[in-house]
C-alpha positions as CSV (number, residue, x, y, z in Angstrom):
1,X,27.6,-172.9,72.4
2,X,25.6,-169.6,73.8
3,X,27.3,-169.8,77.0
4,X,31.0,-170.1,75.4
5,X,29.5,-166.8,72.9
6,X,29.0,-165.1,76.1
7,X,32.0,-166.1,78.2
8,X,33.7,-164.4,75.0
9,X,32.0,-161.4,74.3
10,X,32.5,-160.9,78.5
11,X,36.3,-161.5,78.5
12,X,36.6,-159.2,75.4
13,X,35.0,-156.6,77.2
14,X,36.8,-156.6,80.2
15,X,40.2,-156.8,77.9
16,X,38.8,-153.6,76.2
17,X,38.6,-152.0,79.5
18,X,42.1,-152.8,80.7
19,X,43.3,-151.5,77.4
20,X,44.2,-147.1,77.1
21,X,42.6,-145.2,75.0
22,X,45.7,-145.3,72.7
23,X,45.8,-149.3,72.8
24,X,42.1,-149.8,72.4
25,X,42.4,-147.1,69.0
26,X,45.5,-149.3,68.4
27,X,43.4,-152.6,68.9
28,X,40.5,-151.6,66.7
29,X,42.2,-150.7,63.6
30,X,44.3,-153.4,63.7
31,X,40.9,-155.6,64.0
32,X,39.8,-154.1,60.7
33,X,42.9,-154.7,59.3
34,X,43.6,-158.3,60.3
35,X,39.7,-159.9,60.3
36,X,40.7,-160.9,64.0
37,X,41.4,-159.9,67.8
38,X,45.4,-158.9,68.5
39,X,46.2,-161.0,71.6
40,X,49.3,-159.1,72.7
41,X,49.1,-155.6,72.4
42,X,52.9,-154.9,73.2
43,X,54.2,-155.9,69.9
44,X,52.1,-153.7,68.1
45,X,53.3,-151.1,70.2
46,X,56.6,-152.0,69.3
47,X,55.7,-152.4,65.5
48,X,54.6,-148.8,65.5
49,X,57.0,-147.3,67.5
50,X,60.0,-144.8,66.0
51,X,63.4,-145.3,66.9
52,X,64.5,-142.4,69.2
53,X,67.6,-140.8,70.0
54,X,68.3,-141.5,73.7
55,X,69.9,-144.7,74.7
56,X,67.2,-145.7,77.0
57,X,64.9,-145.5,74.1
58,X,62.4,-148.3,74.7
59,X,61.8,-150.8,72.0
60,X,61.0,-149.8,68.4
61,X,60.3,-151.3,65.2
62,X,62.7,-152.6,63.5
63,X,63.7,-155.4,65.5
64,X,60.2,-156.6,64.4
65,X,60.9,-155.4,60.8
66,X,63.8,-157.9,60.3
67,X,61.5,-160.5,61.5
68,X,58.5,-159.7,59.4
69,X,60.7,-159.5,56.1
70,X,61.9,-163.4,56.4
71,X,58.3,-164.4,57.7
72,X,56.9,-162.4,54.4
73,X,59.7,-163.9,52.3
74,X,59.0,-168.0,53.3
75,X,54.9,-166.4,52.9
76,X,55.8,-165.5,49.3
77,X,58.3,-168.2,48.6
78,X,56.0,-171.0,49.2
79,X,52.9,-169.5,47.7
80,X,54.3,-168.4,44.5
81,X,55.9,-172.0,44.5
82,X,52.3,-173.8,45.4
83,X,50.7,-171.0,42.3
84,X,53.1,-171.4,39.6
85,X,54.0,-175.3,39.4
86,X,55.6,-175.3,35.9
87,X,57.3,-171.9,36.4
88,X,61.2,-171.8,36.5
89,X,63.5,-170.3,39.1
90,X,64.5,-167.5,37.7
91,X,60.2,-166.5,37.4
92,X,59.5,-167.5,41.0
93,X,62.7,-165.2,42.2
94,X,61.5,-162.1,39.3
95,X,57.9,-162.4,41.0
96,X,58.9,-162.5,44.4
97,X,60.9,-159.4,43.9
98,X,57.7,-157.3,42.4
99,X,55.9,-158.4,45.3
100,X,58.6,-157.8,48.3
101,X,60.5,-155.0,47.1
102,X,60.7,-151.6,48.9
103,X,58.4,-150.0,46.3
104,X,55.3,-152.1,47.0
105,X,55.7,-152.8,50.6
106,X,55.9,-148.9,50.6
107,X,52.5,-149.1,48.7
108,X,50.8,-151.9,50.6
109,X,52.0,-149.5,53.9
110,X,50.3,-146.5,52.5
111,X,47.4,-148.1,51.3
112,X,46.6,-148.9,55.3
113,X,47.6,-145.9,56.4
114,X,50.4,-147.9,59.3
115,X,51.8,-144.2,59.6
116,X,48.1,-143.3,61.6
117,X,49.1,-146.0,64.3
118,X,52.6,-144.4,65.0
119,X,52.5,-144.1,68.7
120,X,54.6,-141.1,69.3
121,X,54.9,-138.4,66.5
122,X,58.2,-136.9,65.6
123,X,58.8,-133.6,64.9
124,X,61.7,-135.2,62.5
125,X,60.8,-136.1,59.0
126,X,60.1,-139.9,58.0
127,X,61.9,-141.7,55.9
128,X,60.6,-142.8,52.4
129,X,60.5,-145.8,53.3
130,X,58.9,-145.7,56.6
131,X,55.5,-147.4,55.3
132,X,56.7,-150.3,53.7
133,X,59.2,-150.9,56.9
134,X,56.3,-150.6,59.3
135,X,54.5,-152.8,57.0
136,X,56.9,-155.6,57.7
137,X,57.3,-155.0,61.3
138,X,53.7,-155.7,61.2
139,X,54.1,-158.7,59.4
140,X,57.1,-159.7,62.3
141,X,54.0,-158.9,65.6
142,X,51.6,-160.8,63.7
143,X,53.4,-163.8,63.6
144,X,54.7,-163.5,66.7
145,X,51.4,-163.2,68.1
146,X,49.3,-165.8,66.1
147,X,52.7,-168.1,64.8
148,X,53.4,-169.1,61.1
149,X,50.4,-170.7,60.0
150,X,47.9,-168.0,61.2
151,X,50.4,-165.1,59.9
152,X,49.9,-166.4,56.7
153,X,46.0,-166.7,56.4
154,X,46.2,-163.5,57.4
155,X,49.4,-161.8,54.8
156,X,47.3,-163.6,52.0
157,X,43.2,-163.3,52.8
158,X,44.3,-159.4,54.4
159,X,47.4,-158.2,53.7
160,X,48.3,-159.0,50.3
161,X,45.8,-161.0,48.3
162,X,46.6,-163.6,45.6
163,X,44.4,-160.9,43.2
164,X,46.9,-158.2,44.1
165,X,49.2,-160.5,43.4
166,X,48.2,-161.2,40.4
167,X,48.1,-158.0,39.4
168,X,52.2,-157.5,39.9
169,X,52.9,-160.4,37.2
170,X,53.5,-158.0,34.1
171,X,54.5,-155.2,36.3
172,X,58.1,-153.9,35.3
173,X,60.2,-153.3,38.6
174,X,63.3,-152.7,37.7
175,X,63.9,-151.5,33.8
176,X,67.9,-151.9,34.5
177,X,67.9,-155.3,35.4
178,X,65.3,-155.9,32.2
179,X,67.7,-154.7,30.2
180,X,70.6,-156.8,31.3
181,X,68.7,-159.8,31.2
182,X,67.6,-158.7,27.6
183,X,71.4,-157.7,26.8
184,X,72.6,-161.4,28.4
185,X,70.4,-162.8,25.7
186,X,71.4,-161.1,22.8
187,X,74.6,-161.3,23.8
188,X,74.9,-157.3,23.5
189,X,77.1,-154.8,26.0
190,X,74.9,-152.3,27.7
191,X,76.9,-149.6,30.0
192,X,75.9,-147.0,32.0
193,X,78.2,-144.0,32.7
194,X,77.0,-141.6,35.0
195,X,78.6,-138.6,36.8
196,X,77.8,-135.5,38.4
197,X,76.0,-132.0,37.0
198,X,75.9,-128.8,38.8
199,X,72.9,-127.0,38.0
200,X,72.4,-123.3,37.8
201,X,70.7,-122.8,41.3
202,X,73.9,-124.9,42.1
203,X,72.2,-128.2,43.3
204,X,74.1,-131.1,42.1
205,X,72.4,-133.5,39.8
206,X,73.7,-136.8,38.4
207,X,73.4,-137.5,34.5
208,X,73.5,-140.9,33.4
209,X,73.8,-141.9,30.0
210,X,73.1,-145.4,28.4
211,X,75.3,-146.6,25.7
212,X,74.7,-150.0,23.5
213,X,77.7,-151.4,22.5
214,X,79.4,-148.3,20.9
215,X,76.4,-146.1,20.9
216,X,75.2,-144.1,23.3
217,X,71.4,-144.0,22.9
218,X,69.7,-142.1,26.0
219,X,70.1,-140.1,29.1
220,X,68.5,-138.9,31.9
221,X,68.9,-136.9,34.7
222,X,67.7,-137.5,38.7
223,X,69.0,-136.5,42.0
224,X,70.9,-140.0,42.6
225,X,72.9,-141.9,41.1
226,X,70.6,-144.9,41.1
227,X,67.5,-142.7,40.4
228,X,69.5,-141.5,37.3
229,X,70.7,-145.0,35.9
230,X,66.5,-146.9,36.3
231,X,65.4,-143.1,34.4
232,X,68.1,-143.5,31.5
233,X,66.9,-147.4,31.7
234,X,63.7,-146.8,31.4
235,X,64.0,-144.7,28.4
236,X,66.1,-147.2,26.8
237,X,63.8,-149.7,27.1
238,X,61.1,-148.1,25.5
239,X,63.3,-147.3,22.6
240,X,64.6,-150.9,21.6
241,X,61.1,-152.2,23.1
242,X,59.9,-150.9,19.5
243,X,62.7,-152.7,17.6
244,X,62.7,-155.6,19.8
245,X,59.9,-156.2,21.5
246,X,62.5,-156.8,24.9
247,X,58.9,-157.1,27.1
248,X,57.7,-160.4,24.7
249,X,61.0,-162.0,24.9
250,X,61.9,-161.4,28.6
251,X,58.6,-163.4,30.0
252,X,59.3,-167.1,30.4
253,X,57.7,-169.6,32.8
């Protein structure tokens, strides 16, 4: 057992030394990250590596990223199924959507700081969603470097624990599709009609307003259409959340 211990520590070291300054900084923080030793260092650099403009670009992440989001999908899927055995479909697919949608991956990408391990810097602005992209791509190198069983100790003891999990249950994600599930209950119409505002300064806005049946009971205003129609929707909910109580009624198992 002490010899195996130090035939290990002694090929770790020489990997170290084999390693660039870049990989081994690359290495370590994805040790802290992960609880273990990466064995292939190239798809990491791949995970966390920007698409560029030239045709010869070498690899980048999001190759990796389309992997990682079916990977963290099945992940999900099959805990969520394991965690809530008398839960319905439509529970297992509302939970599953807190926990992989663009919002929280971008969260759970922040939280580790993936943009630090970028391994060229642009001089061209991220997109919004670069964290939660990178998260997946990370997800996609992890399993192709350990395979599915591993990946997943390490998504749900790591990456995204069954506490913060838990956490997401009575989270609201999407206040529009709240309300038609509400309005598909009560058998009520809800409508959103949205269309475009020029400001003062001249920016263009859009204005989205939320009408119940024949009455039109908010608005709101955001710099996209979709941004506009989740504000209005949010508003709305917390005015017929105090007639209705929509958040009671819309949690079934």
């Amino acid at each position: 057992m002490e010899l195996q211990k130090y035939f290990s520590k002694f090929l770790l070291k020489q990997r170290k030394r084999k390693l660039t300054e870049r990989d081994f900084f690359l290495s370590s923080r994805l040790y802290n990250m992960l609880g273990t030793e990466v064995q292939n260092i190239e798809l990491y650099r791949e995970a966390f590596s920007l698409k560029g403009s030239s045709k010869n670009q070498e690899s980048n992440y999001e190759r990796l990223e389309f992997l990682g989001d079916s990977v963290l999908g099945t992940v999900i899927s099959c805990h969520l199924f394991q965690t809530y055995p008398q839960a319905n479909e439509g529970y297992l697919t509302q939970m599953k959507s807190k926990i992989v949608n663009r919002k929280n991956l971008n969260k759970l990408g922040d939280d580790l700081k993936l943009t630090d391990l970028l391994q060229k810097q642009s001089s061209a602005a991220l997109g919004e969603n670069i964290s939660g992209n990178l998260f997946e791509a990370l997800v996609g190198a992890v399993y192709l470097d350990f395979h599915y069983e591993v990946c997943k100790k390490i998504i749900l003891d790591r990456l995204l624990t069954p506490t913060e999990i838990n956490k997401l249950e009575n989270k609201i994600v999407s206040y529009k599709g709240l309300l038609l599930e509400w309005s598909q209950k009560k058998k009520v119409n809800i409508k959103y009609e949205t269309c475009e505002e020029v400001q003062v300064n001249k920016s263009i806005v859009f204005r989205c307003h939320v009408w119940l049946d024949e009455e039109k009971i908010t608005n709101a205003t955001e710099t996209s259409k979709k941004k506009a129609e989740e504000k209005a929707a949010q508003r709305a909910f917390y005015i017929l959340n105090k007639k209705e109580n929509i958040l009671g009624n819309s949690k079934t198992l």
